[in-house]
C-alpha positions in Angstrom: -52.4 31.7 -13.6 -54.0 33.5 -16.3 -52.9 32.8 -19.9 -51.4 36.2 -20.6 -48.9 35.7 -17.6 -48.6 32.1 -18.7 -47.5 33.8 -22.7 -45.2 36.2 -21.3 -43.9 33.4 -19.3 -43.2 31.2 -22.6 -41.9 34.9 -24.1 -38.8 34.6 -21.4 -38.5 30.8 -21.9 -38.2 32.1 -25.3 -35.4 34.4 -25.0 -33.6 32.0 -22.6 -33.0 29.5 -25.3 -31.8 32.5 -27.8 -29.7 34.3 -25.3 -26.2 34.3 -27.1 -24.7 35.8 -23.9 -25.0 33.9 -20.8 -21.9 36.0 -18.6 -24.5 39.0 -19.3 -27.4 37.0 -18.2 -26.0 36.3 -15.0 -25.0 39.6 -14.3 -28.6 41.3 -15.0 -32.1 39.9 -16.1 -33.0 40.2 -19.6 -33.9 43.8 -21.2 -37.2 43.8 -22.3 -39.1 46.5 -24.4 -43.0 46.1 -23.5 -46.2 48.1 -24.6 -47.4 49.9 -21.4 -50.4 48.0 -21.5 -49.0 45.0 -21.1 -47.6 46.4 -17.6 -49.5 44.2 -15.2 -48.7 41.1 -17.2 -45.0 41.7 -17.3 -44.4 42.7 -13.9 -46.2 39.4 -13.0 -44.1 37.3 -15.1 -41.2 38.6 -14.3 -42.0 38.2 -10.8 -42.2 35.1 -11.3 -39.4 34.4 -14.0 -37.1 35.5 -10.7 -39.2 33.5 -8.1 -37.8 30.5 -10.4 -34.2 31.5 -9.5 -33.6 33.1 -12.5 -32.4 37.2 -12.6 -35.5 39.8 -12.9 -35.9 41.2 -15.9 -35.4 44.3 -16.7 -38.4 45.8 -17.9 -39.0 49.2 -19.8 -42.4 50.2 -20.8 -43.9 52.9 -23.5 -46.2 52.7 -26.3 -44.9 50.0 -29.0 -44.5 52.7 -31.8 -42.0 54.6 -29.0 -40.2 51.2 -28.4 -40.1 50.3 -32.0 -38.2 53.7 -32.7 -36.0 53.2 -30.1 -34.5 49.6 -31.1 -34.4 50.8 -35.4 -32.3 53.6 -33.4 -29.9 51.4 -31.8 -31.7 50.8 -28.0 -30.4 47.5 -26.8 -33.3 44.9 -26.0 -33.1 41.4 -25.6 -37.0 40.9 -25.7 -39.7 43.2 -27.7 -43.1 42.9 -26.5 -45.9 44.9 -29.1 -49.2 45.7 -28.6 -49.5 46.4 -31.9 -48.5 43.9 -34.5 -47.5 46.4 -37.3 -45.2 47.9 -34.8 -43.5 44.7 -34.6 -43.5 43.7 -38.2 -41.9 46.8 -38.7 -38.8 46.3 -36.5 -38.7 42.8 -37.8 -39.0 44.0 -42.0 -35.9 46.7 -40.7 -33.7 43.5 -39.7 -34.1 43.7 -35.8 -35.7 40.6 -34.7 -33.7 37.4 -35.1 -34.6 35.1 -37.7 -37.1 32.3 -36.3 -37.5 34.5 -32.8 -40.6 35.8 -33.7 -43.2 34.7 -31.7 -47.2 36.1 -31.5 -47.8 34.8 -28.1 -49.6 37.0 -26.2 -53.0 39.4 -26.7 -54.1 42.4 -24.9 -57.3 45.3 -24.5 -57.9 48.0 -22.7 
């Protein structure tokens, strides 16, 4: 499996240990915010995050500036995947990440 899919993998392993709601993750697959070019990568893990008997997650893509706007606007996400590190830094410097959540996992080019 390549090492992107195997990072976005440890991204939902991640939020799985943080979720504060588990009645909500039963129901629906985590929200996730991604960078659209991370696209390939997350359909795959999520794929196969639900192939382990686990809900699909939900997954929203735009570019990371877009997604970052959104969630300092109030958008619900349970997961934030950048492809642009300022991007992220910025949503975490506003208050929006969860202390010790933060994880730079995962790399991407076009």
């Amino acid at each position: 499996m390549p090492k992107v899919i195997l990072r976005a993998l440890a991204l939902f392993a991640i939020f799985l240990h943080i979720s504060t709601s588990p009645a909500m993750a039963q129901q629906r697959g985590p929200l996730v915010l991604a960078a659209a070019s991370m696209q390939e990568a997350m359909n795959a893990a999520a794929d196969a995050w639900a192939a382990q008997h686990h809900a699909r997650p939900v997954l929203s893509f735009a570019a990371s500036s877009a997604l970052a706007r959104q969630i300092r606007s109030g958008a619900p996400a349970d997961l934030f995947v950048s492809a642009d590190e300022d991007w992220m830094d910025d949503v975490e410097k506003a208050g929006f990440i969860q202390r010790g959540t933060r994880a730079d996992l995962a790399g991407n080019r076009l």
